[in-house]
N, C-alpha and C positions, 0 to 999 in steps of 0.2 A: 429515483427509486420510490413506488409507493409503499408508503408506510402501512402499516395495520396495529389497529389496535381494538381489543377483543375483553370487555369485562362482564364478569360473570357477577350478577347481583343475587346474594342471599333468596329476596323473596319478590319485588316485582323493581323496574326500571324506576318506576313511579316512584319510589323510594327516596327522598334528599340523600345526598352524602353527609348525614349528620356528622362523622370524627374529619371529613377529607377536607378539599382547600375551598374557600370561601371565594366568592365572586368577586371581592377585590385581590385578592390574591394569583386570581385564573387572568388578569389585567382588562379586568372591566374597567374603563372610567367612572370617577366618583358621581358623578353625575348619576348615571344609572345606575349605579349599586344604590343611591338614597334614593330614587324613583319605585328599587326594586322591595325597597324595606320597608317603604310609604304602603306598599300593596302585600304588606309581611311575605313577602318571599327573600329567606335570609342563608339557602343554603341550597347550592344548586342538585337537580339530579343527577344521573349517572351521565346519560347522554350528553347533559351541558356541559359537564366537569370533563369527558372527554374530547369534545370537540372543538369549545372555546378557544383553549390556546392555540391549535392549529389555524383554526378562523380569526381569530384575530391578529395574526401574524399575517394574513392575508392566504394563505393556502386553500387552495379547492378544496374540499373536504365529500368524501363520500360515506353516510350515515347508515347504517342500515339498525332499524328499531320500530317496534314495534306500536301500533295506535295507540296514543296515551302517554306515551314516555317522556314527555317533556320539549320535541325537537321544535318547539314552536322557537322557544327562547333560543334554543341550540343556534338556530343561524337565525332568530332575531336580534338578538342582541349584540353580534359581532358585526352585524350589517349597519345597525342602529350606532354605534360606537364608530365605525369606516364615516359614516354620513357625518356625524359632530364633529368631525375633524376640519371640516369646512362646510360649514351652512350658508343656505340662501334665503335671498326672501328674493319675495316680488315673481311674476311671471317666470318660469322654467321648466326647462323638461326635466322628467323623474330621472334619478341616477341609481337606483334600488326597484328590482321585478322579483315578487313574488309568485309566481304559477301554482295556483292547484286545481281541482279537478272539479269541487262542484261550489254552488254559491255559498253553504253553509258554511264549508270549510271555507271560503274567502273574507266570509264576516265574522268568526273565529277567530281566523289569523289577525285579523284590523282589528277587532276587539282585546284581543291581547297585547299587543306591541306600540296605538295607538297613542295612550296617555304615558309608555314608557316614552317613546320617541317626543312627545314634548320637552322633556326632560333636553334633547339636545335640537331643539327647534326643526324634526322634523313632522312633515308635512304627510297626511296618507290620503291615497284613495284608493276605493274600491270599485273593482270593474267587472260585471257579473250580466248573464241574460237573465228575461225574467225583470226587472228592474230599469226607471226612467233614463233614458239614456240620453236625456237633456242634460239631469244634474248631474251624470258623472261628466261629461262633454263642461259645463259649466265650473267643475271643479278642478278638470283638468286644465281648464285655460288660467284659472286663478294661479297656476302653478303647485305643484305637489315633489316631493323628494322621493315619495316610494307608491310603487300601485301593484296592488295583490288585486290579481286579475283572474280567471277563468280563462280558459288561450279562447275560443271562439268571440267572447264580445270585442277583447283584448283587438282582435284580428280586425277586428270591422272599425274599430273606431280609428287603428293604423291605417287602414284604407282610405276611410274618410280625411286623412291628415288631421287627425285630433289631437294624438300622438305621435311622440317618435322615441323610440329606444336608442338612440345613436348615442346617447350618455350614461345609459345604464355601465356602469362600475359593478354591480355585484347582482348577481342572477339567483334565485332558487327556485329547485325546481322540490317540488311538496309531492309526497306518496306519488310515486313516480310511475309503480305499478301501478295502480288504478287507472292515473291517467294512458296507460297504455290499453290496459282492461278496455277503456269505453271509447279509445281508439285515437286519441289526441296528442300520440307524438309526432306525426309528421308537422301536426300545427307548433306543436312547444319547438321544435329543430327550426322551424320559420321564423318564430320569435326570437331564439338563441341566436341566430346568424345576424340577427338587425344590431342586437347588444354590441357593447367595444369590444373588440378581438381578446383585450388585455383583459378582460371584466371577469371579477373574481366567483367561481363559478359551488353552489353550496348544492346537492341532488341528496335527499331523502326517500328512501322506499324501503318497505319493510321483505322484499325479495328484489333479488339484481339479477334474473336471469333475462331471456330474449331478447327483446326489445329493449328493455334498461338496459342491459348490458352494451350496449350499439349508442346509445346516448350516453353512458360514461367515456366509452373509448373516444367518440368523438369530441366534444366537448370539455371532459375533465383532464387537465394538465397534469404528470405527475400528483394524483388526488391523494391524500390521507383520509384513511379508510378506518372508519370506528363503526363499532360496532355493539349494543346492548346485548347480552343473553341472559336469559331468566330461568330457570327451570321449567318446563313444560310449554315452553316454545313453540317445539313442534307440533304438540296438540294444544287447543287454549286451556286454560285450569277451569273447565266447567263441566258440570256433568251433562253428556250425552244421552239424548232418549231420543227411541226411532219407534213412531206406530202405525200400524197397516190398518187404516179406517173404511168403511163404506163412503161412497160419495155423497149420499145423503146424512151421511154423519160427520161430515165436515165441519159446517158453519156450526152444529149445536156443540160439537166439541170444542170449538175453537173458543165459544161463548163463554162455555166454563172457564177455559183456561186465561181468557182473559179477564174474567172476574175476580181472580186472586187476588189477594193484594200485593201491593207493588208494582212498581216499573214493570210496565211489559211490551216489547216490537216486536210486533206481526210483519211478516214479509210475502209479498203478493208478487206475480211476477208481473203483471201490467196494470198500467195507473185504470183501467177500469175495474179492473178486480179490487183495486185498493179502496175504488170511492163506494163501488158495492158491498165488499164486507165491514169498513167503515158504518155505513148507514145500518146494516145486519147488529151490528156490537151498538149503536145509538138504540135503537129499535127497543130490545129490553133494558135500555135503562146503565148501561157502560159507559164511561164519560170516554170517549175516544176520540182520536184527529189523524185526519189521511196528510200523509208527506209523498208527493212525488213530484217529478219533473213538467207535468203540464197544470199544475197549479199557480198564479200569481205570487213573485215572490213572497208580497205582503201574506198571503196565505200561510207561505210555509213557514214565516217566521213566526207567526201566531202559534201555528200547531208546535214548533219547536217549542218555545218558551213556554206553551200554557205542560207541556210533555217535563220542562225539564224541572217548573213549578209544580210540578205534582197534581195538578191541577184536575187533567186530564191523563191518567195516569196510562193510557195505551196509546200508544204511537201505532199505525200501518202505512206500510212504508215500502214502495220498489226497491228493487237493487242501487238506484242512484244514491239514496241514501244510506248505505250500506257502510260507505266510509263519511266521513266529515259531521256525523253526529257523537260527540264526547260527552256523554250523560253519564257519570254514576251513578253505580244502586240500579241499574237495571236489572233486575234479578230472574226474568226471563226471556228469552230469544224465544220466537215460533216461527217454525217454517212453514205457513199456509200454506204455500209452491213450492216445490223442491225448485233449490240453485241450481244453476246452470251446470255448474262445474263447481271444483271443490275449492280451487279458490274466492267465491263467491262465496261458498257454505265459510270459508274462514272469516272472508271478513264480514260478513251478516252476524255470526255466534260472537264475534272480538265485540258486539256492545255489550256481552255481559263478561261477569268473572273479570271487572277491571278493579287495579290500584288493592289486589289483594281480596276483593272481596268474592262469597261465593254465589253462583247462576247457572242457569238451568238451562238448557238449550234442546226444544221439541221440536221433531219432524213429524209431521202429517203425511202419512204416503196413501194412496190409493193401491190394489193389487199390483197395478202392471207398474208402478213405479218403483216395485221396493228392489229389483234387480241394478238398476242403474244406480239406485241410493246407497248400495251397498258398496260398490266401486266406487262411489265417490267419498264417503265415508273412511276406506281403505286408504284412497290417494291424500286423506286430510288426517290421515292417522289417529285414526277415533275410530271406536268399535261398538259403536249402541247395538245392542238387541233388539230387533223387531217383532215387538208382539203386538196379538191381534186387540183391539179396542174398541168400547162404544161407548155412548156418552154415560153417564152416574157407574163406572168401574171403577173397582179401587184404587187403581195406578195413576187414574185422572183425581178423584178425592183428593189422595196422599197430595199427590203437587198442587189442588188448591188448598191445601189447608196447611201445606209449609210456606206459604209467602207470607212475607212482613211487612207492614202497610208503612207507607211512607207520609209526613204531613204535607198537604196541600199548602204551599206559598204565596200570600197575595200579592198581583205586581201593584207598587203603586199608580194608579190612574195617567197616563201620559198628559202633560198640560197640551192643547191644542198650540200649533204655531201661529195658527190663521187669527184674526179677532170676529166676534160675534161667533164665536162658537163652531168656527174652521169648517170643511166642509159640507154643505146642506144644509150650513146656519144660513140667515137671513140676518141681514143688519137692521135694528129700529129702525122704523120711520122716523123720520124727523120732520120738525115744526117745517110747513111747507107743501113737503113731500104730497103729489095726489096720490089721493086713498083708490084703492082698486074698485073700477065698477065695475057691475054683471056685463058679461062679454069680454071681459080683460083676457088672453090669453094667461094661462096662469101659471108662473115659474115654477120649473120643475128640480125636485130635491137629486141628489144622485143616487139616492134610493130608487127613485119614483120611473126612471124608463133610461138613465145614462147608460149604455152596455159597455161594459170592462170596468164601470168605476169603482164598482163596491161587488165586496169576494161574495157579500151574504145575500146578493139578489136569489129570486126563487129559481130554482133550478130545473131543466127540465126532465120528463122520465129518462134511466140510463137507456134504452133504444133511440132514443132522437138523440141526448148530448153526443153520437158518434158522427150523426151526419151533418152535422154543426160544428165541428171540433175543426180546425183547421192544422197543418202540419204540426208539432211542440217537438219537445226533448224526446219523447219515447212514442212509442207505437201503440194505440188507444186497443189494436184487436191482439190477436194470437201471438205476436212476435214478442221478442227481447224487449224490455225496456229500457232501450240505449242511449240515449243523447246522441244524435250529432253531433259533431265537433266544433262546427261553427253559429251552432245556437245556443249557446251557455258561455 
C-alpha cells in the first residue's frame, strides 16, 4: 500500500521545523549530523522531516514540493547515509545516480552534498555537456560512489564504456517535470533500466501528472508519497503585472525596468535574443550577464556567480535556465517573450517571491500576444490586468522606484592551478635558455587566435555569429530553446 503524507506549512516549505524532530532523531548517522552542524544546519525542513525516515529505512519515496524547499538534502542525505554503510576506496563503479535536467542544477546538487558526503568517505562526480569531458572520464576511472549527471552526457560516456550503472543501489530522479518538459524521459527510463533491479528508487517533481506519472508507475515500488503545501501554491506569492507595449518600446521599457535596484531575470525565448538584449542593457551602462544553453559552461558559471554576488545584478536567461537557478532576493521576474505555455510562465515567475520573501513578476506583451497571455495566465491561475504602457509611465516609475538594492559581493580571486601564472602565462626564461630572434615564430597567448579557448575573445556581429554557430542545446533562430536530450 502506498502511503501518503501531506503537510501544510504556516508560511513557506523553506521554513526549518524549529519545535519538530532533529536530524538525529529522523536517524541520521552521527557522522552527518556533525558535518551538518559544521555548515550550521541544525534543524531540518519540512520536506526533509517528512521524507527521511521513509528514505532511510530504504523505501522509494515519491516527493512532490516545490523549487527551493529543501529536497536537495531530502534524498541527499539518506542516499549519503545507505553509501557510509559500506565504503570504498580505490577504482569503482558509482553505487549512487543523481539525474537532473540542466548543468547548473548538477553543480548545485555536488555543491551541496559534496563536503557532506566526506564526512562518510564518499566520492562525487559530475557529469554535464558543455564541460571537459576528459576530466570527468578521468575521474570517473579514479573511482567515484555517486555521479549527478545530466541524462544526455551521462548517455554518451555509458556508450563510450566509461561507465556503468549495474551497481547503482540508489537512484534519483531531480524535478522530474522539467526533465519531461525538455523531453529527457525516454533517456532517464534508459538509464533507470541499467541501475540494479533492487536499487532503492527517490523521484522529486513539483507536478506528477503525464509523463511522471508513467515513470512512477513504472519504476516506484509501493512508493511513500510526501508531499509539502504552502498557502498559495497554486498561484506563486508574487505580484502579477501584464502590459501591452509597442514593439519599439520594448527594449527601452525593459531598460528601465531593469535599472531598479535588485535582482532582476529577464527571460528571452532564444539564446539570440538573450545575447542581443544582453548587449542592449550593457550598452547604457546595466551591469548584466546572458545565461543560456549555447554558451561555454565556463560562461555560464561566471554569469551565475557574478548574478548571485550581486555583482551584476540582471541575469537574461532562456527557458533552460528557468529551473536549477536558486538565487534569493530576486525581487523581479520579466517576461521579454511571453512563455510558451503556463507551465513555463510558473516555473520562470518561481525565481522570485522565494523563502517568504516579496517579487514582482512583468509581462511584456505586444498587441497580438495579449489574447494567448490571457489563457495562459488563467491556466497559471493568476489574473494580472493588461494595461496599455510606454516607457517614463507611472506604473513603470512606481516599480523602479520600489526595488531595493542589494550589496555587490567580492569573490575572492581563484589561485591559478597551473605555475607561471596558468594559462597564457609564459614561464621565465632561464639561465641558457636562447633569447628569441627576429623571424622566430612567436608563441601565441590563448587570447591571441586559439578559438574555443577563452569566453572573452571578440565576437562577431549577431548576423555572422548564426552562420558560424554550429548545432548546441537550443535553436539560435525562431524556434523553442530546447536542448536536445543527448547534448546536455
Amino acid at each position: 500500500m502506498t502511503t501518503s503524507d501531506t503537510v501544510d506549512v504556516p508560511n513557506t516549505p523553506d521554513t526549518p521545523v524549529e519545535s519538530g524532530p532533529t536530524f538525529g532523531r529522523l536517524g541520521l548517522p552521527q557522522q552527518l549530523v556533525t558535518a551538518l552542524e559544521r555548515r550550521d544546519i541544525r534543524s531540518p525542513f519540512a520536506i526533509q522531516a517528512t521524507v527521511l525516515p521513509d528514505a532511510l529505512a530504504g523505501r522509494d519515496v515519491l516527493g512532490k514540493a516545490a523549487t527551493g524547499s529543501g529536497k536537495t538534502l531530502a534524498f541527499g542525505l539518506p542516499m549519503l547515509a545507505r553509501l557510509g554503510l559500506t565504503a570504498r576506496r580505490g577504482p569503482r563503479a558509482p553505487r549512487a545516480l543523481v539525474l537532473v535536467p540542466t548543468r547548473e542544477l548538477a553543480q548545485q546538487v555536488s555543491d551541496n552534498l559534496a563536503p557532506l558526503g566526506q564526512a562518510v568517505g564518499a566520492q562525487f562526480a559530475t557529469v554535464y555537456g558543455g564541460a571537459s569531458m576528459g576530466r570527468q572520464i578521468s575521474q570517473l576511472r579514479r573511482g567515484v560512489d555517486v555521479v549527478v549527471a545530466t541524462p544526455g552526457r551521462l548517455q554518451d560516456l555509458i556508450s563510450q564504456r566509461e561507465v556503468t550503472l549495474a551497481e547503482v543501489e540508489v537512484s534519483v530522479v531531480d524535478e522530474a517535470d522539467f526533465m519531461s518538459d525538455l523531453g529527457f524521459l525516454p533517456v532517464v527510463q534508459e538509464l533507470l533500466d541499467q541501475t540494479r533491479p533492487d536499487a532503492q528508487r527517490l523521484l522529486f517533481s513539483a507536478t506528477l501528472d503525464g509523463e511522471v506519472d508513467t515513470l512512477v508507475r513504472r519504476y516506484l515500488k509501493d512508493p511513500a508519497r510526501h508531499e509539502v503545501k504552502r498557502p498559495g501554491d497554486d498561484a506563486p506569492p508574487a505580484e502579477h503585472l501584464a502590459y501591452s507595449v509597442a514593439f519599439r518600446d520594448k527594449v527601452p521599457l525593459t531598460q528601465e525596468l531593469a535599472a531598479r535596484p535588485g535582482r532582476t531575470i529577464v527571460f528571452a525565448r532564444t539564446q539570440l535574443g538573450v545575447d542581443r538584449l544582453t548587449e542592449n542593457l550593457q550598452a547604457v551602462g546595466i551591469k548584466a550577464e546572458a545565461i543560456h544553453g549555447g554558451l561555454p559552461q565556463s560562461a555560464r558559471r561566471r554569469a551565475l556567480e557574478a548574478f548571485t554576488d550581486a555583482r551584476s545584478p540582471v541575469l537574461v536567461a532562456t527557458d533552460v535556465a528557468a529551473r536549477g537557478i536558486h538565487v534569493d532576493d530576486v525581487s523581479l521576474v520579466l517576461h521579454y517573450d511571453p512563455p510558451a505555455d503556463h507551465k513555463t510562465y510558473l516555473h520562470r515567475s518561481g525565481r522570485t517571491a522565494r523563502a517568504g520573501a516579496a517579487g514582482v513578476v512583468v509581462s511584456l506583451l505586444l498587441p497580438d500576444q495579449v489574447g494567448q497571455a490571457k489563457r495562459r495566465f488563467r491556466q497559471a491561475k493568476v489574473d494580472p490586468q493588461v494595461s496599455r504602457v510606454r516607457p517614463g509611465d507611472a506604473p513603470i516609475a512606481e516599480l523602479v522606484a520600489s526595488g531595493v538594492p542589494v550589496e555587490p559581493v567580492e569573490r575572492p580571486a581563484r589561485e591559478s592551478r597551473r605555475p607561471h601564472g596558468g594559462p597564457g602565462g609564459r614561464r621565465p626564461r632561464r639561465d641558457g635558455d636562447r633569447p628569441r630572434r627576429d623571424g622566430d615564430r612567436p608563441r601565441r597567448s590563448f587570447g591571441e587566435g586559439d578559438r574555443g579557448r577563452r569566453d572573452d575573445r571578440p565576437r562577431r556581429p549577431a548576423g555572422e555569429r548564426d552562420r558560424y554557430r554550429g548545432p548546441g542545446e537550443g535553436s539560435r533562430g525562431g524556434r523553442s530553446d530546447r536542448p536536445a536530450p543527448a547534448r546536455d
